[in-house]
PQR file with spaces between the fields and no chain letter, atoms N, CA, C, O and H, PARSE charges and radii, in Angstrom:
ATOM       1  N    UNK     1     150.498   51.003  166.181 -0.4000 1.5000
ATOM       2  CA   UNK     1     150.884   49.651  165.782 -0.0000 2.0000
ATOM       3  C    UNK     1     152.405   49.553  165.706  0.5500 1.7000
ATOM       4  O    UNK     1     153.116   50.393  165.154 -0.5500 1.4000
ATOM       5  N    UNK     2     152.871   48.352  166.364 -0.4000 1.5000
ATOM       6  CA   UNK     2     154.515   48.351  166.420 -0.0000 2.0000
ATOM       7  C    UNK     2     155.042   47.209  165.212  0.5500 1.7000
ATOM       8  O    UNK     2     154.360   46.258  164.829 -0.5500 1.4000
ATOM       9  H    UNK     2     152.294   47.670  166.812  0.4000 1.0000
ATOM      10  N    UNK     3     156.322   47.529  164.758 -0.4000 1.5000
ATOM      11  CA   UNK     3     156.156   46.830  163.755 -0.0000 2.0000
ATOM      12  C    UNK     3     157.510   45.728  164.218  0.5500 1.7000
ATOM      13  O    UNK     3     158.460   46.104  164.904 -0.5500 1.4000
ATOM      14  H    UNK     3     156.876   48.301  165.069  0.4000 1.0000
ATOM      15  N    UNK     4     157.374   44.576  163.776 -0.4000 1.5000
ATOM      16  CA   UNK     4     158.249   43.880  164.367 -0.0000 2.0000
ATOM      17  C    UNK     4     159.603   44.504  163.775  0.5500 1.7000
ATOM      18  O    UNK     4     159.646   45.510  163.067 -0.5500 1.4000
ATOM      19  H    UNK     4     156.602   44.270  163.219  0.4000 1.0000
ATOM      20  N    UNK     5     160.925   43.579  164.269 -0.4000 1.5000
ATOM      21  CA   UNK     5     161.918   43.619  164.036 -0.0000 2.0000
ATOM      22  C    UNK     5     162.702   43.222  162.078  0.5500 1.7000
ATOM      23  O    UNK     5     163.435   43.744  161.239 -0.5500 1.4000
ATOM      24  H    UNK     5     160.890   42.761  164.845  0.4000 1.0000
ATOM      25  N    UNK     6     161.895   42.006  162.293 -0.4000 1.5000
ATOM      26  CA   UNK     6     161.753   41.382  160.958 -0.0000 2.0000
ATOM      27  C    UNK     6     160.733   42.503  159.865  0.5500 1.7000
ATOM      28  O    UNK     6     160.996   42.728  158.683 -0.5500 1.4000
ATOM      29  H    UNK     6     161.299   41.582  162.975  0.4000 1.0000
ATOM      30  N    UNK     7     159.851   42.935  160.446 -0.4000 1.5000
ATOM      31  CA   UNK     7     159.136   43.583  159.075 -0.0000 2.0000
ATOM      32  C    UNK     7     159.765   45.192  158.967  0.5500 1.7000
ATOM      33  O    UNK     7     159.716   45.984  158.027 -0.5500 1.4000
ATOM      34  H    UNK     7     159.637   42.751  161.406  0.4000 1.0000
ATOM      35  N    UNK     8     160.394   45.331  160.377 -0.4000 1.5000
ATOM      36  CA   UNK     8     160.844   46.739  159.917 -0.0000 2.0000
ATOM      37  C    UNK     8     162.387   46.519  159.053  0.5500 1.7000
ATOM      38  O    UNK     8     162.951   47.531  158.639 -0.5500 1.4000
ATOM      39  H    UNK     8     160.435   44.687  161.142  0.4000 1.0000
ATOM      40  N    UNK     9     162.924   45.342  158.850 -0.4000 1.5000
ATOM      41  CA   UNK     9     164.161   45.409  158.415 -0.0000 2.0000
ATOM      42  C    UNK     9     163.790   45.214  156.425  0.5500 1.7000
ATOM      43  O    UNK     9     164.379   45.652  155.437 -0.5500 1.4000
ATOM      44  H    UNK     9     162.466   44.519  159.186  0.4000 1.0000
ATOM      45  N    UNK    10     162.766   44.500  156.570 -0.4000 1.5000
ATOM      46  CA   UNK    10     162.121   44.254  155.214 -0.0000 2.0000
ATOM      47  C    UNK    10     161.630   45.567  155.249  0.5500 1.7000
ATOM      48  O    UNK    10     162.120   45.769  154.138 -0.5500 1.4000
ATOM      49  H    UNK    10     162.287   44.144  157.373  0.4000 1.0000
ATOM      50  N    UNK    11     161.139   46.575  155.499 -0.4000 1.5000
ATOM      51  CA   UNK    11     160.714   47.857  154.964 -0.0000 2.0000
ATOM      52  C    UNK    11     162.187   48.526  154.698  0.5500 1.7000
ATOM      53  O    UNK    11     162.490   49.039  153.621 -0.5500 1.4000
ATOM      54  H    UNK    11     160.741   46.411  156.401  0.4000 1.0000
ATOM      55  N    UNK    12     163.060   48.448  155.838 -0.4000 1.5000
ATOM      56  CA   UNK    12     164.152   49.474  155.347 -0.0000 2.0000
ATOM      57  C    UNK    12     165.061   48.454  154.093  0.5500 1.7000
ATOM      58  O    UNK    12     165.950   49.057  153.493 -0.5500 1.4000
ATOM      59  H    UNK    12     162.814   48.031  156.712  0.4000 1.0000
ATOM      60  N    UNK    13     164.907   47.449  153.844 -0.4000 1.5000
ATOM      61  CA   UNK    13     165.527   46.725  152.396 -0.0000 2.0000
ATOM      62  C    UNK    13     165.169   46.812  151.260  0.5500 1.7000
ATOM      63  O    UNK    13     165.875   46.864  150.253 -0.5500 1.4000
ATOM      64  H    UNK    13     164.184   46.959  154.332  0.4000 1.0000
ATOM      65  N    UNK    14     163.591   46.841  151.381 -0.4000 1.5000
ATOM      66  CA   UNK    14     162.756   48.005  150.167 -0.0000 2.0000
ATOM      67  C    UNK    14     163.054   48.955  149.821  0.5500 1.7000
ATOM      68  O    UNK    14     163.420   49.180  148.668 -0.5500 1.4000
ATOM      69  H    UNK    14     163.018   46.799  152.199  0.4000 1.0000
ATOM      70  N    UNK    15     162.951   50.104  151.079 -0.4000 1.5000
ATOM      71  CA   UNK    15     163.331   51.477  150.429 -0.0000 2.0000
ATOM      72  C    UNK    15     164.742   51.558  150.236  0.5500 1.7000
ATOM      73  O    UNK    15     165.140   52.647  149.822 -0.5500 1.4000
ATOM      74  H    UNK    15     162.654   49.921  152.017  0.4000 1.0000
ATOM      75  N    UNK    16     165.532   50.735  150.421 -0.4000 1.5000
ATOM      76  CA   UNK    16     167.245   50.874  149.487 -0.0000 2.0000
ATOM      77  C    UNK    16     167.130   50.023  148.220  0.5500 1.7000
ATOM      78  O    UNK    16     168.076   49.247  148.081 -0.5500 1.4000
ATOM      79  H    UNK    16     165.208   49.850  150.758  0.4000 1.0000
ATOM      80  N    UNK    17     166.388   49.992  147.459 -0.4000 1.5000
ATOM      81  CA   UNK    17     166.066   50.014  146.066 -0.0000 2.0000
ATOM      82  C    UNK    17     165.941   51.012  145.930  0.5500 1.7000
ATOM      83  O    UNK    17     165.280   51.698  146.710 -0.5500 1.4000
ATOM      84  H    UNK    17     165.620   50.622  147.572  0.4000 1.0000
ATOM      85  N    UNK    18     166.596   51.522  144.767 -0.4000 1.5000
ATOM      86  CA   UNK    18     166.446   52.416  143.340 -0.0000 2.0000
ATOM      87  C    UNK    18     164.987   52.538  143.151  0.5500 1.7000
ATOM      88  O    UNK    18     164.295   51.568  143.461 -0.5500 1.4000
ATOM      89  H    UNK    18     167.133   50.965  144.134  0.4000 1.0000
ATOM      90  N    UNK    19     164.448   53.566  142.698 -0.4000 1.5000
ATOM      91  CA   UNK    19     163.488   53.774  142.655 -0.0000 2.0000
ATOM      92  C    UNK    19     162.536   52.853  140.798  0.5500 1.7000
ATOM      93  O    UNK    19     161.472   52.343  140.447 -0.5500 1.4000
ATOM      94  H    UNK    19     165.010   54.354  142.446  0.4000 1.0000
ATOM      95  N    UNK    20     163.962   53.220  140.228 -0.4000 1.5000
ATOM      96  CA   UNK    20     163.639   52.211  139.026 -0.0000 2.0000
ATOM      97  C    UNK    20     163.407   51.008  139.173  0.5500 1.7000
ATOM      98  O    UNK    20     162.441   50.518  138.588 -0.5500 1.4000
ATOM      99  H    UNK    20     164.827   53.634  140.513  0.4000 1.0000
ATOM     100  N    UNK    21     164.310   50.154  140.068 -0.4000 1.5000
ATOM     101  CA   UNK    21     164.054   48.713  140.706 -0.0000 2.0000
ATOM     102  C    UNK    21     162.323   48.419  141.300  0.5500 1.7000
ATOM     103  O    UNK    21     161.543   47.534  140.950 -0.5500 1.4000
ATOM     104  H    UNK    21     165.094   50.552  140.543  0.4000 1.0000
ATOM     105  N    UNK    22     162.124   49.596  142.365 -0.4000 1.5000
ATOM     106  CA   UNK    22     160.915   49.600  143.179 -0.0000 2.0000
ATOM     107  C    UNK    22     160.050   49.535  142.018  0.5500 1.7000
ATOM     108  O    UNK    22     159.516   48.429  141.933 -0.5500 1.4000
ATOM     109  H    UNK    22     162.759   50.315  142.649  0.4000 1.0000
ATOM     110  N    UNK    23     159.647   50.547  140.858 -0.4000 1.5000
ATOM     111  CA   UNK    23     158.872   51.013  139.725 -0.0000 2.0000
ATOM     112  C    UNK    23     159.018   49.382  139.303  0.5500 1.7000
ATOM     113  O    UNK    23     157.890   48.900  139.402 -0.5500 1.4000
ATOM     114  H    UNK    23     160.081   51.446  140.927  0.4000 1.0000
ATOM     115  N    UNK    24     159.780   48.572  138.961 -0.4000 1.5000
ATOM     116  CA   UNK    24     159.902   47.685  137.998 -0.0000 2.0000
ATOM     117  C    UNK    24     158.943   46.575  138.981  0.5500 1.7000
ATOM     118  O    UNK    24     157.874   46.123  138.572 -0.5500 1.4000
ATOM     119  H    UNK    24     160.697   48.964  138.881  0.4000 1.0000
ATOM     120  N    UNK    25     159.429   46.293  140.100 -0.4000 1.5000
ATOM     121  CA   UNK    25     158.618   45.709  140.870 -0.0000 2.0000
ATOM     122  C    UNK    25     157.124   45.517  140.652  0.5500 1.7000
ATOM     123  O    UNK    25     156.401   44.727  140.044 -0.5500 1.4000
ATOM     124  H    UNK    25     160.298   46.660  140.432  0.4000 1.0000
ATOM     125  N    UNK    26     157.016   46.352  141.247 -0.4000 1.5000
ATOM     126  CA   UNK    26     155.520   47.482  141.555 -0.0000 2.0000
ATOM     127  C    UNK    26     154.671   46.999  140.431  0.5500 1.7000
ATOM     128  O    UNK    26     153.537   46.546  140.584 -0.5500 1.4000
ATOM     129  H    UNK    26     157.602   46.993  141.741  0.4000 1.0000
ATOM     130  N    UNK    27     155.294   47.123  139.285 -0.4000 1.5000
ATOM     131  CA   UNK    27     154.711   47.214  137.561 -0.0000 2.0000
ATOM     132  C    UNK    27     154.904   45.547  137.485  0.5500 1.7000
ATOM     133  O    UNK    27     154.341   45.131  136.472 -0.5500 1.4000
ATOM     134  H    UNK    27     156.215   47.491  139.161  0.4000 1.0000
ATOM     135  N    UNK    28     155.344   44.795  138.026 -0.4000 1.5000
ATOM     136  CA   UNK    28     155.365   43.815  137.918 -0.0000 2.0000
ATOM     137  C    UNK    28     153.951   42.760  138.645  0.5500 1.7000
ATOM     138  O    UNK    28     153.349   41.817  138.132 -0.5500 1.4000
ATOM     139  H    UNK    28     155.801   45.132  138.849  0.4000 1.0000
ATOM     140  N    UNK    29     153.796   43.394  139.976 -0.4000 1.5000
ATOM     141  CA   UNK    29     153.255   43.165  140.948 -0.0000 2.0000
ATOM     142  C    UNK    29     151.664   42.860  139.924  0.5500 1.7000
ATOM     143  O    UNK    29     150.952   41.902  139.624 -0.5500 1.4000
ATOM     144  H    UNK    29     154.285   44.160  140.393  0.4000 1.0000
ATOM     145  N    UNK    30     151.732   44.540  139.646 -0.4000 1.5000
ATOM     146  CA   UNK    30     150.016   44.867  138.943 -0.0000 2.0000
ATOM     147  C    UNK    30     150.114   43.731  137.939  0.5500 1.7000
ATOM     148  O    UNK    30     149.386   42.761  137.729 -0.5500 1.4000
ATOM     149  H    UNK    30     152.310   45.318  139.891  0.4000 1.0000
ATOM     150  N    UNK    31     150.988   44.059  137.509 -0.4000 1.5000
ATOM     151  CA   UNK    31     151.197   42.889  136.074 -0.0000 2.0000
ATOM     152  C    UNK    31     150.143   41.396  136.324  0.5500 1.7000
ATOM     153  O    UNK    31     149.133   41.041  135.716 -0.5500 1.4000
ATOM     154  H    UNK    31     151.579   44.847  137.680  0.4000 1.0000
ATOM     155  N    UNK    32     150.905   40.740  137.511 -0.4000 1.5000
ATOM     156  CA   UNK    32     150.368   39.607  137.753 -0.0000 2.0000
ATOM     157  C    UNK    32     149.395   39.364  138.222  0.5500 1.7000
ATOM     158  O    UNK    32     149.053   38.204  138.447 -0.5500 1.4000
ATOM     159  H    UNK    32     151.725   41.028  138.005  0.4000 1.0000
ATOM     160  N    UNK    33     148.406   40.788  138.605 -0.4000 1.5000
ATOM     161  CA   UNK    33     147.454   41.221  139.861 -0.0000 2.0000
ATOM     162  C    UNK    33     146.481   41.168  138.669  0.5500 1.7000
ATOM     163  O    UNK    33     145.537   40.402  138.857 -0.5500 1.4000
ATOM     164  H    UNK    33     148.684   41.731  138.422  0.4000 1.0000
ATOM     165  N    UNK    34     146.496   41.804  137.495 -0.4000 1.5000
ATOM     166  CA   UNK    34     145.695   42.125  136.593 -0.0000 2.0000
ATOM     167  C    UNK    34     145.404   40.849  135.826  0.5500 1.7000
ATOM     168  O    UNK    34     144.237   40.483  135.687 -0.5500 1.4000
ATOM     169  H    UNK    34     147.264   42.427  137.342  0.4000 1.0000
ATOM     170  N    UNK    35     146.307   40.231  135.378 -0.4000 1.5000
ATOM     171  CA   UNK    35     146.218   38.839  134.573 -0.0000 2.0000
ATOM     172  C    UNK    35     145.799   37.686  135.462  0.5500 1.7000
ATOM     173  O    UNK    35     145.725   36.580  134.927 -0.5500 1.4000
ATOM     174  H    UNK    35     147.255   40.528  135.491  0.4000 1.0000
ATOM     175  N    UNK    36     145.521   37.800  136.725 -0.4000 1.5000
ATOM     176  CA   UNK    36     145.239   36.980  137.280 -0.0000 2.0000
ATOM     177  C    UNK    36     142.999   37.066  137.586  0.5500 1.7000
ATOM     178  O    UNK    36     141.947   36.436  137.697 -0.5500 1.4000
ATOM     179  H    UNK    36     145.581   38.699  137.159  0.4000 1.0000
ATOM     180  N    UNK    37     143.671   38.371  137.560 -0.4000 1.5000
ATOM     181  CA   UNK    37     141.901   39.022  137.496 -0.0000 2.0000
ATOM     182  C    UNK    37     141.319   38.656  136.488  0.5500 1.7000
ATOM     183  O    UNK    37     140.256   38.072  136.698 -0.5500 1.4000
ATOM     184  H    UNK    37     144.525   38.882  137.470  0.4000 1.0000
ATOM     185  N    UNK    38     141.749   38.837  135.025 -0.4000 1.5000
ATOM     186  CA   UNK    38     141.337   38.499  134.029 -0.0000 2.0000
ATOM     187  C    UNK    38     141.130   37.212  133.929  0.5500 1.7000
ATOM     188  O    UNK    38     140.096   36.990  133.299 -0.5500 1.4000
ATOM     189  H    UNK    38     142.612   39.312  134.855  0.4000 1.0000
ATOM     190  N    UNK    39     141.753   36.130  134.334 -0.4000 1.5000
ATOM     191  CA   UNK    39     141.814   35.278  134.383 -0.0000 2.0000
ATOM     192  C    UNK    39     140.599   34.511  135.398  0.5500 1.7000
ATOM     193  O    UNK    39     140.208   33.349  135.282 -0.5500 1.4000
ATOM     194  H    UNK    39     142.593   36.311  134.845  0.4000 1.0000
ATOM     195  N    UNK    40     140.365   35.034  135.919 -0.4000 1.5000
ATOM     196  CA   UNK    40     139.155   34.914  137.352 -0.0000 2.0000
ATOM     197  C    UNK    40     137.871   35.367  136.280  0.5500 1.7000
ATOM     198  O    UNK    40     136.834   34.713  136.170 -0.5500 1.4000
ATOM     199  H    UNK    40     140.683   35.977  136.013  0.4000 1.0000
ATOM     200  N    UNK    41     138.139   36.470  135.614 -0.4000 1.5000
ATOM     201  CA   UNK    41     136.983   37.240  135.223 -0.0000 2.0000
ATOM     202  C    UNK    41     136.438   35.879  133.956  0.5500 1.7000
ATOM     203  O    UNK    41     135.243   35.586  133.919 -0.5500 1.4000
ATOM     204  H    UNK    41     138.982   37.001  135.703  0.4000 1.0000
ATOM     205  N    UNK    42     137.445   35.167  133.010 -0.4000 1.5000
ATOM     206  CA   UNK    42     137.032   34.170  132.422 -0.0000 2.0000
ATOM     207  C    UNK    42     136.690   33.075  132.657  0.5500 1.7000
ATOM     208  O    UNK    42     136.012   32.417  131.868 -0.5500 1.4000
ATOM     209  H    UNK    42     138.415   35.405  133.040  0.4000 1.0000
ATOM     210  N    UNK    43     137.184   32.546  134.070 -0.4000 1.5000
ATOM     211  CA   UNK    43     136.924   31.327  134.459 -0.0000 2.0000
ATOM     212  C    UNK    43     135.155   31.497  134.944  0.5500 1.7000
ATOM     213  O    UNK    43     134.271   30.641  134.967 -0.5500 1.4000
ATOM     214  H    UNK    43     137.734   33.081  134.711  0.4000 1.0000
ATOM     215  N    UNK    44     135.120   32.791  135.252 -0.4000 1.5000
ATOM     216  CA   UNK    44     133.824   33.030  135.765 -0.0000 2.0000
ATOM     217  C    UNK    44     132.278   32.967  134.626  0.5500 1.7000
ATOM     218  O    UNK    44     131.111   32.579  134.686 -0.5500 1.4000
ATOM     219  H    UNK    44     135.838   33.487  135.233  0.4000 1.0000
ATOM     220  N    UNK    45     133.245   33.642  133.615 -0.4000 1.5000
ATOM     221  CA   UNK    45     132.032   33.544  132.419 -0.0000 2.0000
ATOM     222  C    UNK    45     131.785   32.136  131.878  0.5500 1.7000
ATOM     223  O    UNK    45     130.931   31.950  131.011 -0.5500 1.4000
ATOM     224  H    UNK    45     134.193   33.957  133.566  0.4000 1.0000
């Protein structure tokens, strides 16, 4: 699989984050991934 021009420049702009930056992200990501689940999981009950 070839990756475009555009997504390979967004991969190499990612990995020049700090790894604390990436972590903060990341933890952010789940953050909203999880509360949104929960949120699904109540609308459902």
């Amino acid at each position: 699989m070839q990756m475009s021009d555009r997504t390979r420049h967004r991969f190499r702009f990612i990995l020049q984050y700090s790894s604390d930056k990436t972590k903060t992200l990341v933890e952010t990501a789940i953050y909203r991934v999880s509360k949104t689940h929960n949120f699904v999981q109540l609308a459902l009950n």
